[in-house]
BATORKE-463781 format. One record per residue: residue in three letters; x, y, z of N, C-alpha, C in turn. Coordinates in pm, whole numbers, padded with zeros to 5 digits, always signed. Layout:
ALAXYZXYZXYZ ...
//
This chain:
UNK+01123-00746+01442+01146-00821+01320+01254-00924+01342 UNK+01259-01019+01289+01367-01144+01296+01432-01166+01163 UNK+01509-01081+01170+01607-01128+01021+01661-01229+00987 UNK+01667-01311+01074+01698-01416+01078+01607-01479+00939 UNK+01513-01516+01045+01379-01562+01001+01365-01521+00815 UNK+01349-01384+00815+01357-01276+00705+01363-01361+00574 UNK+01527-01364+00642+01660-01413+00496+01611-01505+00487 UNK+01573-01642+00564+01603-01739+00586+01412-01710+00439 UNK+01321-01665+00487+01210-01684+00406+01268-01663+00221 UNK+01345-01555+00227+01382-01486+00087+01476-01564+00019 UNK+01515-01661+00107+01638-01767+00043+01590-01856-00005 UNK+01462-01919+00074+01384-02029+00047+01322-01995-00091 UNK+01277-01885-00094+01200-01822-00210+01209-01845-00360 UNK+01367-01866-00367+01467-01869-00433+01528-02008-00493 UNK+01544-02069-00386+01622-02182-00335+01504-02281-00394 UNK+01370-02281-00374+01324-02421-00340+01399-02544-00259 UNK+01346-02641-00292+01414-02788-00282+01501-02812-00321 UNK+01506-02773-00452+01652-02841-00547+01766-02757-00523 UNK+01741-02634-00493+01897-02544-00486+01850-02462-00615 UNK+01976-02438-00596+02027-02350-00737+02049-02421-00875 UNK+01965-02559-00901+02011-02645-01052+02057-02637-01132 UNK+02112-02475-01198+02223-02445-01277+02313-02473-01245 UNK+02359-02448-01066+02484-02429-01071+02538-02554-01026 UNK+02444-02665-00972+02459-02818-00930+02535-02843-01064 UNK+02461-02790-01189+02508-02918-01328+02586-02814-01375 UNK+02659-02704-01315+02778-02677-01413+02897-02668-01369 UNK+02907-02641-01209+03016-02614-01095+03031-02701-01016 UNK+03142-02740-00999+03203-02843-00924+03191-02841-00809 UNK+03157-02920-00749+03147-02881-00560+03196-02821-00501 UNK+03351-02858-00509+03485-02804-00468+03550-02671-00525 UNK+03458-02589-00612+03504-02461-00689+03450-02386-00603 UNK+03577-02275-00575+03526-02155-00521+03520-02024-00598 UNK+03482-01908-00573+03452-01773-00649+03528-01707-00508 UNK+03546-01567-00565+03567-01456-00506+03528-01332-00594 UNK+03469-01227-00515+03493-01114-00628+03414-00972-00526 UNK+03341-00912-00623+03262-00747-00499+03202-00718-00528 UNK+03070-00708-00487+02967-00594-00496+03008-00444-00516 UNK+02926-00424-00620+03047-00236-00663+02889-00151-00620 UNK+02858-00049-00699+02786+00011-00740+02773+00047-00840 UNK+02690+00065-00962+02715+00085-01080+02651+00256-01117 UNK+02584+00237-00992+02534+00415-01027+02567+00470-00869 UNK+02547+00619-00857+02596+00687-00734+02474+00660-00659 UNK+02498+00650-00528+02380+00677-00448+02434+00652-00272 UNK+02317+00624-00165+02366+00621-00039+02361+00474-00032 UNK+02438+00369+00045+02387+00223+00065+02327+00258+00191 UNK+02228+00110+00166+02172+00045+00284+02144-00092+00311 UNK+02151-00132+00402+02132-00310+00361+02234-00408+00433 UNK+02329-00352+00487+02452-00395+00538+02402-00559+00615 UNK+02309-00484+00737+02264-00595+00818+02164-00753+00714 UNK+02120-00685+00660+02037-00779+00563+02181-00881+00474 UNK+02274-00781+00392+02392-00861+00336+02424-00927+00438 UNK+02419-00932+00563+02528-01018+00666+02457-01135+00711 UNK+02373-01140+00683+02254-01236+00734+02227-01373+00576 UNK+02235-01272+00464+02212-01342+00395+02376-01455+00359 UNK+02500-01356+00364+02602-01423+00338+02634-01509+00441 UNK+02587-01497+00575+02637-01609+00663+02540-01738+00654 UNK+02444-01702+00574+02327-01824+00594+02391-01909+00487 UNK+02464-01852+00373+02504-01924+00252+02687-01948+00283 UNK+02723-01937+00391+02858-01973+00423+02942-01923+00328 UNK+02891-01785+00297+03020-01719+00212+03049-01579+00305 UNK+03207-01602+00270+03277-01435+00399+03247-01385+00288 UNK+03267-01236+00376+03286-01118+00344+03296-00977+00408 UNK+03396-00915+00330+03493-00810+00384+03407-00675+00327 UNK+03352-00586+00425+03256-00482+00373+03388-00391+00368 UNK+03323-00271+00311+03377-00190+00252+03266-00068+00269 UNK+03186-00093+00273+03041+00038+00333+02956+00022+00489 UNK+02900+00101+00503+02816+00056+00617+02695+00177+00555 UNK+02603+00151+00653+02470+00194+00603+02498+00331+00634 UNK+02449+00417+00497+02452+00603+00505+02616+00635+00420 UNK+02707+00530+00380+02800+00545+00317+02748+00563+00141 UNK+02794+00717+00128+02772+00756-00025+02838+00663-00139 UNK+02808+00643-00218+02853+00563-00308+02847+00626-00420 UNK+03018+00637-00509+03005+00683-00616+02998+00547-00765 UNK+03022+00577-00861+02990+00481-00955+03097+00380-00998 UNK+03064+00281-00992+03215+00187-00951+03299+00169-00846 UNK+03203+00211-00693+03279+00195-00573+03243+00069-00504 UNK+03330+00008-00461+03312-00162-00423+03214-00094-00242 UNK+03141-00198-00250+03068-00245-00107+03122-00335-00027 UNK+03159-00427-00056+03205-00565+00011+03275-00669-00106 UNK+03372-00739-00025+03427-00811-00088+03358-00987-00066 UNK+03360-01077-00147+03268-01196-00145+03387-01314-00157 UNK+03379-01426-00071+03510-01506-00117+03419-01612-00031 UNK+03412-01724-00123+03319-01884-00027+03322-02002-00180 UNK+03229-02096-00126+03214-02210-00246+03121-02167-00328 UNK+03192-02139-00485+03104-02073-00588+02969-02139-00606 UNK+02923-02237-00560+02772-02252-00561+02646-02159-00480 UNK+02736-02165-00363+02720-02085-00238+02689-01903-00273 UNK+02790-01894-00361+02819-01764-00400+02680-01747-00519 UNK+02681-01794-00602+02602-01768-00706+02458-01805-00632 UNK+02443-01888-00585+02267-01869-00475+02263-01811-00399 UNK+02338-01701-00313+02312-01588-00281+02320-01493-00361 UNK+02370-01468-00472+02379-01316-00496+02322-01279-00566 UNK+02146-01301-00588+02024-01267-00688+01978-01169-00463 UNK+01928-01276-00437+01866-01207-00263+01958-01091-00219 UNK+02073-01151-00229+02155-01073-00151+02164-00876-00243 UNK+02176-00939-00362+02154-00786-00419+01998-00724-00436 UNK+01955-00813-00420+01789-00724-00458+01760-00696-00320 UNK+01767-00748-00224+01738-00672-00038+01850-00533-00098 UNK+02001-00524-00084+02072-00365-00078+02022-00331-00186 UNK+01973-00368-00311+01969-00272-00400+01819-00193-00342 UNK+01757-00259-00284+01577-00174-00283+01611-00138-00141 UNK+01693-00150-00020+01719-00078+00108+01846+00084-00006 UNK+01904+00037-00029+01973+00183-00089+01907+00228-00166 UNK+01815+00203-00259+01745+00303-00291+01626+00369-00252 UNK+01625+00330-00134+01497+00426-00022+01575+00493+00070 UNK+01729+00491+00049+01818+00569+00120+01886+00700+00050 UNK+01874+00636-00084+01914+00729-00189+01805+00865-00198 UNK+01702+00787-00225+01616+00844-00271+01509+00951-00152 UNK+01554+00896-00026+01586+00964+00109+01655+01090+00132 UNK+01771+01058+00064+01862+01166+00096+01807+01289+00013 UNK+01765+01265-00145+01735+01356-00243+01617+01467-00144 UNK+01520+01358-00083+01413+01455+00011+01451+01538+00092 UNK+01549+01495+00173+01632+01544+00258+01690+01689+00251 UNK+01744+01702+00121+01825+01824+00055+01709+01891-00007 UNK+01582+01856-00070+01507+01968-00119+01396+02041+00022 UNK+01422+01968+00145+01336+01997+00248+01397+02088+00361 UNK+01519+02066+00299+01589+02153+00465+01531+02316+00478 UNK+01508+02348+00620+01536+02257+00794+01431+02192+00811 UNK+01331+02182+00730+01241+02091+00771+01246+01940+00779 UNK+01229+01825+00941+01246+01690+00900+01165+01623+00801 UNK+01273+01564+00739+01180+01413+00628+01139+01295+00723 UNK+01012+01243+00698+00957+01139+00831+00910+01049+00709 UNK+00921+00909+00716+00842+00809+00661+00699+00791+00733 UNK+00679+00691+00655+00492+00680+00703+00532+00454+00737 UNK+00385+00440+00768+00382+00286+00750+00374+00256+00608 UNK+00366+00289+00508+00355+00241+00330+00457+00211+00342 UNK+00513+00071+00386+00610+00000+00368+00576-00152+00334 UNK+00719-00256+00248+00656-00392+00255+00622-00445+00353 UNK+00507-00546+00370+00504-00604+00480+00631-00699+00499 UNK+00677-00745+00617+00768-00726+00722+00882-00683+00670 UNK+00931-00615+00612+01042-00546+00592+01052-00388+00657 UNK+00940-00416+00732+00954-00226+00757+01067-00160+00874 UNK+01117-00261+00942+01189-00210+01062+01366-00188+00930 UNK+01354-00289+00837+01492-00275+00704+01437-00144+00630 UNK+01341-00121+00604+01324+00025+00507+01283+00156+00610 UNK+01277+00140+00717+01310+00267+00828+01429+00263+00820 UNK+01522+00182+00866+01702+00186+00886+01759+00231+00804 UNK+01658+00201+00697+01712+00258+00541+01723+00387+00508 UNK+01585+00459+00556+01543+00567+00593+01609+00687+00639 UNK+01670+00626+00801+01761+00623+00847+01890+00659+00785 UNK+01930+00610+00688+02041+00579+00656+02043+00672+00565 UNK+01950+00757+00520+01978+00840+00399+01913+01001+00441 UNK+01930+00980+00564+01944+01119+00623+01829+01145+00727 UNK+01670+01052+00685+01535+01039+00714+01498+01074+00873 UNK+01383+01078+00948+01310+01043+01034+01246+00973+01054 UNK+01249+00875+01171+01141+00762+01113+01063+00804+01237 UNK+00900+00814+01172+00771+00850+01216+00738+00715+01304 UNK+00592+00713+01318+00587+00580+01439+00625+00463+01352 UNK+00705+00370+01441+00685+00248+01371+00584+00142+01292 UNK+00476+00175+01426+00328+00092+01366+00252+00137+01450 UNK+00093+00096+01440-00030+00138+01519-00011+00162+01682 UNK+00099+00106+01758+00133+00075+01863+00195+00179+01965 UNK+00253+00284+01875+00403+00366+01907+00338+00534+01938 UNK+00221+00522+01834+00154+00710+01845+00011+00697+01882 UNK-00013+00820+01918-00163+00812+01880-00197+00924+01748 UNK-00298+00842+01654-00300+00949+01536-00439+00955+01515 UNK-00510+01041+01581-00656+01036+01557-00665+01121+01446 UNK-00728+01043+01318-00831+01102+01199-00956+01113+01229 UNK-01015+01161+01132-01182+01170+01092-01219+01039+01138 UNK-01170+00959+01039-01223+00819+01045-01273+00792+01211 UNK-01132+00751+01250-01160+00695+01402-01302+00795+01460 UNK-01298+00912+01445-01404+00947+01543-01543+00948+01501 UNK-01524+00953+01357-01726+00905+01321-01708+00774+01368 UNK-01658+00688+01311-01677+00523+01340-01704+00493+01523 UNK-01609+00564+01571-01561+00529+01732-01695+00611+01784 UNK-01788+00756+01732-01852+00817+01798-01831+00863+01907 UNK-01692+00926+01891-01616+00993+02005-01611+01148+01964 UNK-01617+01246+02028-01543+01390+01983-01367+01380+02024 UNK-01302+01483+01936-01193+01503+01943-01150+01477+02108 UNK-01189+01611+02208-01154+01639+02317-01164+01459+02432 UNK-01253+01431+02337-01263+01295+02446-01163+01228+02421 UNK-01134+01178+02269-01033+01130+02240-00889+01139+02280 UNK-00862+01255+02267-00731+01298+02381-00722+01295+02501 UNK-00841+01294+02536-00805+01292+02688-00828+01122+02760 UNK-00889+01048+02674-00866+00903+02683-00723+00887+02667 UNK-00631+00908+02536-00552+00872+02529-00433+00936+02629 UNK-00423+01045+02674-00349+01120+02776-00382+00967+02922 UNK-00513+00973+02968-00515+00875+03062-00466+00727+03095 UNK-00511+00658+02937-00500+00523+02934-00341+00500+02865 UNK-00283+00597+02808-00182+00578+02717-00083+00737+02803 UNK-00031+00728+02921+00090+00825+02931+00221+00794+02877 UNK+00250+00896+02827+00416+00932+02756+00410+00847+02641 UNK+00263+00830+02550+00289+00785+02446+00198+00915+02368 UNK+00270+01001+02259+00247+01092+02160+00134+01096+02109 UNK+00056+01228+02114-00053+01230+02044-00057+01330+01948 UNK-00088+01271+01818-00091+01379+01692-00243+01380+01636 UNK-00285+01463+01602-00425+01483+01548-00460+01548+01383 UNK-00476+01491+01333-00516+01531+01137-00588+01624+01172 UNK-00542+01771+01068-00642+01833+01026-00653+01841+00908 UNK-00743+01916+00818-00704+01937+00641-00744+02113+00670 UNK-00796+02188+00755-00858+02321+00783-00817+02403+00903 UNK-00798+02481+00915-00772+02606+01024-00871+02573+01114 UNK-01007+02560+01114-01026+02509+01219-01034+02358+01236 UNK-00985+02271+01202-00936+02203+01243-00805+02198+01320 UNK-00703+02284+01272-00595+02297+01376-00656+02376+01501 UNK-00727+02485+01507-00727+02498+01620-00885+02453+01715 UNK-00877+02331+01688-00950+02242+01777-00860+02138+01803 UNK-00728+02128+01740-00632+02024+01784-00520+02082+01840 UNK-00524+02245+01865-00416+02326+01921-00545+02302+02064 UNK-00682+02286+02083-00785+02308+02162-00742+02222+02309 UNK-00762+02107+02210-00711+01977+02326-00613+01954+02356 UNK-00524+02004+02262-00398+01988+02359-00302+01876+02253 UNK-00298+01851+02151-00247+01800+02066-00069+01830+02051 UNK+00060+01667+02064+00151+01697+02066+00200+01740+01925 UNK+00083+01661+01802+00189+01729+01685+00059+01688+01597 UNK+00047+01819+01490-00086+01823+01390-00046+01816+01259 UNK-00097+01690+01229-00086+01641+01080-00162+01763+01000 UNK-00093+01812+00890-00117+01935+00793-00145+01848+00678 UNK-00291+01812+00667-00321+01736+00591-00385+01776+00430 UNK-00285+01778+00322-00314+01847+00218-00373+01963+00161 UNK-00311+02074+00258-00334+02225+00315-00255+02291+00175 UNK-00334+02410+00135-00253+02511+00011-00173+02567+00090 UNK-00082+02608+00029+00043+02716+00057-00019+02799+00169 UNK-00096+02903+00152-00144+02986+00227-00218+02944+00359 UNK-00299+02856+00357-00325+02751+00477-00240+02717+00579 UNK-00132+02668+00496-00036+02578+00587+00052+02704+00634 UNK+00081+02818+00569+00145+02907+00640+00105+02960+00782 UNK-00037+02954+00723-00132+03017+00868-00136+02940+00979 UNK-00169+02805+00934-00148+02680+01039-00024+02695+01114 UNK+00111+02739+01071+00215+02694+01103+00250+02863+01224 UNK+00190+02934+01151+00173+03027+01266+00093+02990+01383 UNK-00026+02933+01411-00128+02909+01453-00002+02823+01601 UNK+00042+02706+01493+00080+02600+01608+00238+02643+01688 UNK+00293+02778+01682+00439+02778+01647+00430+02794+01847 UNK+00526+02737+01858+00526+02689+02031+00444+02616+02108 UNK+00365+02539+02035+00227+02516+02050+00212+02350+02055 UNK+00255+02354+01922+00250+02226+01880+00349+02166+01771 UNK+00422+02058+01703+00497+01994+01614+00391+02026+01481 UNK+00414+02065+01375+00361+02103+01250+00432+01966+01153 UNK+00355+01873+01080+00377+01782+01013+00276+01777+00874 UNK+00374+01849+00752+00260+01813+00618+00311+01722+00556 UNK+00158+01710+00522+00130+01584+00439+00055+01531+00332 UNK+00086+01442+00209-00017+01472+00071+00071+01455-00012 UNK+00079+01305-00054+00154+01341-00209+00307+01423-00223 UNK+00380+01414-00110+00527+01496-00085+00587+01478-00229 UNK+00623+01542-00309+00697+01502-00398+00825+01596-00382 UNK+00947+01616-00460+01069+01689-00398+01001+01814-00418 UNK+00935+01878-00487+00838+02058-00523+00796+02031-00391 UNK+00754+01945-00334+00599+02003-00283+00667+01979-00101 UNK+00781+01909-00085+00858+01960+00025+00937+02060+00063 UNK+00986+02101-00042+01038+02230-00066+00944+02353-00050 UNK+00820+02322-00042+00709+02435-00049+00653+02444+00094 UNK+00670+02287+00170+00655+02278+00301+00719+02355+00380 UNK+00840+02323+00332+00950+02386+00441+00935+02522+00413 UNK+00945+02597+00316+00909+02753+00306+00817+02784+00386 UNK+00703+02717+00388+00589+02777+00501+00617+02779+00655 UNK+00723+02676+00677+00766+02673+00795+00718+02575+00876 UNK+00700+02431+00836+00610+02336+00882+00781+02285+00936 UNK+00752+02183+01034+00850+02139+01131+00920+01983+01082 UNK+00831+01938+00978+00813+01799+00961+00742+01813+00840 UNK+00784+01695+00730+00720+01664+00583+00722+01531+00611 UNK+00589+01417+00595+00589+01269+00603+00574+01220+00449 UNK+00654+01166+00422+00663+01148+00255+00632+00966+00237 UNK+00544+00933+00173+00535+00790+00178+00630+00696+00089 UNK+00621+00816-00037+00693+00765-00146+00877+00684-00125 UNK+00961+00694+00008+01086+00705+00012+01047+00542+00029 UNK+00937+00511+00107+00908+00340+00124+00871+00250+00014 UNK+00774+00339-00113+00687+00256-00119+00684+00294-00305 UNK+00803+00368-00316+00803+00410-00480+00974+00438-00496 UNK+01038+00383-00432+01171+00452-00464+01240+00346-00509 UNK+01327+00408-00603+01392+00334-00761+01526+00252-00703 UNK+01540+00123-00719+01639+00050-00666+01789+00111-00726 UNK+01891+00098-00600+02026+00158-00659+02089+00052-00706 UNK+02116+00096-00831+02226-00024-00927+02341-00075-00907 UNK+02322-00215-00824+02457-00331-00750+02456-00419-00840 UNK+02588-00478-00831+02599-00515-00896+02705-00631-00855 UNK+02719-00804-00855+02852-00877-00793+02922-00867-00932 UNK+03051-00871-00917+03155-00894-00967+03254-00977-00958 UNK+03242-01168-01015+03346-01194-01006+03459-01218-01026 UNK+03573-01245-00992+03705-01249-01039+03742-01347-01161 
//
């Protein structure tokens, strides 16, 4: 990803041609601002790298006060903001909506985190498009696992691929063992025997694909030294908590990317 690039799109977004036209016809060229990003509700930040990108593109300093995975209680400053108040006020719509939606997939990270233990929390790809390498970090940042990055990183054979491809399982793995060494192979099941036709071939880690309680217990016996146990389906904080009781190794939750509630930032200036 090129953050560069990123900011530089989300500024434009914003920006158009004309700038910021409020603040052309009300602020003096030569006026500067200072003031801080607080928090207005508790949660974890994330976003640090994204704030640094966006404030240097708009030639305003600033003095952090968090880094990414730093808890935040309500009214605790993030960074301090000091540049030419035009400068200041056309960044700080981007600049807070990137940390506010990276901290709250960190926040809302962490909450998974605590109803799942010892089991890992893993994201999925249900992320924005190109923001996904900023909402893994985010991920990251709030206690998470981050699962493959993209199509490139695992191998994840479903159903799908093998009616369409007209491959069996066993072939499939063992293509990918040949053509693809020391890159991971995980295999979907939703059934007992499906896990053990993916305990068969030799599978590094078996997606527990919307398995009942009693299923996934059995599964998790089935794979225990065997194989990485990963459920999956609709994770909500119940239904990771129900994972981890069965003893699954891994919960992939989509929702921390692709439904989680922005944390309330807020600039403040002097």
């Amino acid at each position: 990803m090129d953050l560069e690039a990123l900011v530089t799109a989300a500024l434009a977004e914003d920006l158009g041609d004309r700038g910021d036209v409020t603040s052309l016809v009300t602020i003096p060229e030569d006026a500067r601002a200072r003031g801080r990003v607080v928090a207005r509700s508790g949660g974890v930040f994330a976003g640090r790298a994204f704030g640094e990108e966006v404030l240097r593109q708009m030639g305003v300093d600033a003095t952090w006060q968090a880094v990414d995975g730093t808890v935040l209680s309500p009214g605790e400053p993030v960074l301090g903001v000091d540049g030419p108040a035009r400068a200041v006020l056309s960044a700080e719509r981007t600049l807070l909506n990137g940390m506010s939606h990276l901290s709250g997939i960190a926040t809302h990270t962490a909450q998974f985190v605590r109803a799942a233990r010892p089991a890992a929390v893993l994201d999925t790809r249900k992320t924005t498009p190109g923001w996904r390498m900023l909402e893994k970090a985010a991920v990251a940042a709030g206690g998470g696992t981050n699962h493959r990055m993209g199509l490139f990183d695992m191998v994840l054979v479903k159903d799908n691929h093998l009616a369409i491809g007209g491959i069996d399982l066993q072939a499939a793995v063992t293509r990918a063992r040949e053509e693809l060494p020391g890159v991971p192979v995980e295999v979907e099941a939703d059934d007992l025997a499906g896990v053990r036709l993916a305990l068969k071939v030799g599978a590094d880690r078996i997606l527990l694909d919307n398995m009942d309680e009693a299923t996934m217990r059995e599964a998790v016996n089935l794979c225990r030294g065997r194989a990485i146990t990963e459920a999956s389906g609709g994770m909500d904080l119940e239904g990771v908590a129900r994972a981890a009781d069965c003893g699954v190794d891994c919960v992939s939750v989509g929702a921390l990317t692709h439904s989680s509630p922005a944390l309330d930032l807020a600039l403040d200036l002097d």
